[in-house]
C-alpha positions in Angstrom: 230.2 260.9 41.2 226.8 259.6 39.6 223.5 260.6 41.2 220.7 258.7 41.8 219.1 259.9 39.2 221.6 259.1 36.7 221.7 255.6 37.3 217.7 255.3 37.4 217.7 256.8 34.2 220.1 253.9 33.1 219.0 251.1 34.4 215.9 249.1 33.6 214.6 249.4 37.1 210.4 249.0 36.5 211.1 245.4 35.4 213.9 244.2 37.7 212.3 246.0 41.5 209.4 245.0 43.3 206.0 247.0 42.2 205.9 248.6 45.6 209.2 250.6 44.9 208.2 251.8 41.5 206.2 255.0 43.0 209.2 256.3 45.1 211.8 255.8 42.3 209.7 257.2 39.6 209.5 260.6 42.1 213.2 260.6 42.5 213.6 260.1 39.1 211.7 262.4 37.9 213.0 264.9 40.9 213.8 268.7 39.8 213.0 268.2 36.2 210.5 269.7 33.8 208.5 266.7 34.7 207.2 267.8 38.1 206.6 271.5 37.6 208.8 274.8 38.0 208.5 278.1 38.7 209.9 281.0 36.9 211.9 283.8 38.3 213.0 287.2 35.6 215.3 289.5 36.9 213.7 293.2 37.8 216.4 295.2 35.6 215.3 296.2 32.5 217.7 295.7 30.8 218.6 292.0 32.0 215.5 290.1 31.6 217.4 287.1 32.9 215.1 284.2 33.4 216.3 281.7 36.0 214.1 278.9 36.2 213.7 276.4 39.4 212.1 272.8 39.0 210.2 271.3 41.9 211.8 268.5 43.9 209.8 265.4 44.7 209.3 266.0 48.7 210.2 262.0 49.1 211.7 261.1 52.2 213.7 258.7 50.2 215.2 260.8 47.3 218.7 261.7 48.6 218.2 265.1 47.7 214.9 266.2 48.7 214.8 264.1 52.0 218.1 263.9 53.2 218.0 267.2 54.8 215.4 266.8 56.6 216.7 263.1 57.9 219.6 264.6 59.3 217.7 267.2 60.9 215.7 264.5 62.4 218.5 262.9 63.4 220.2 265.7 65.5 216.6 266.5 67.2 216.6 262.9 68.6 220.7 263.1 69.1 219.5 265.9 71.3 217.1 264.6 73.3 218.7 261.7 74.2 219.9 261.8 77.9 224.4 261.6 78.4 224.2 258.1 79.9 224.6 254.7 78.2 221.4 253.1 76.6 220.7 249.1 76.3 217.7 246.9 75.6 216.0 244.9 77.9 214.0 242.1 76.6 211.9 239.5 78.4 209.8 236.8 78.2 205.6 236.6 78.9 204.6 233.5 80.2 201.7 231.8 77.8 198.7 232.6 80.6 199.8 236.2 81.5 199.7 237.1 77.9 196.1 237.9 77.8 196.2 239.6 81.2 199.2 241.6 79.5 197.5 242.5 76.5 194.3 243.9 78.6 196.3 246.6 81.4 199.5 246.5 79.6 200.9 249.7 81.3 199.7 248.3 85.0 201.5 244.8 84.3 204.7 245.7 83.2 204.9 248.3 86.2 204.3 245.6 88.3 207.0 243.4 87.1 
């Protein structure tokens, strides 16, 4: 299955997206490379001198390697604080001349509704 980053490296992305995503796709694209550092780790025997080297990820909540741990482990905290009853959404309507008065106590209006 193709990564991300294999299709970013592909495609001709800067010219086809919006400028505001070319600083999050450049990061993932650039994510666990040479390009953005590494650290160097040799192996204590003497006689090994293996060196394994580790590149640095991008940190971006968006690259689906670096952030999508962290999403899901977002996710289950608010999975877990949600209470075991059924949810909805309430929505209602402000009358053009309480708006103001709304906007002023906000917490004191709606409680009085």
């Amino acid at each position: 299955m193709a990564r991300l980053q294999d299709v970013l490296k592909v495609v001709d992305w800067q010219k086809t997206l919006p400028q505001a995503s070319h600083k999050v796709l450049s990061l993932i694209e650039r994510c666990h490379t040479s390009a953005m550092g590494y650290h160097a780790y040799t192996c204590e025997d003497k006689a090994c001198e293996h060196i394994h080297i580790q590149y640095h990820g991008c940190r971006n909540r968006h690259c689906p390697h670096c952030g999508s741990l962290r999403a899901h482990e977002w996710m289950e905290d608010r999975l877990r604080e949600l209470l075991p009853v059924k949810y909805f959404t309430q929505k209602f309507y402000i009358f053009i001349g309480f708006r103001e008065i709304a906007s002023l106590s906000s917490c004191g209006f709606y409680l009085a509704c």
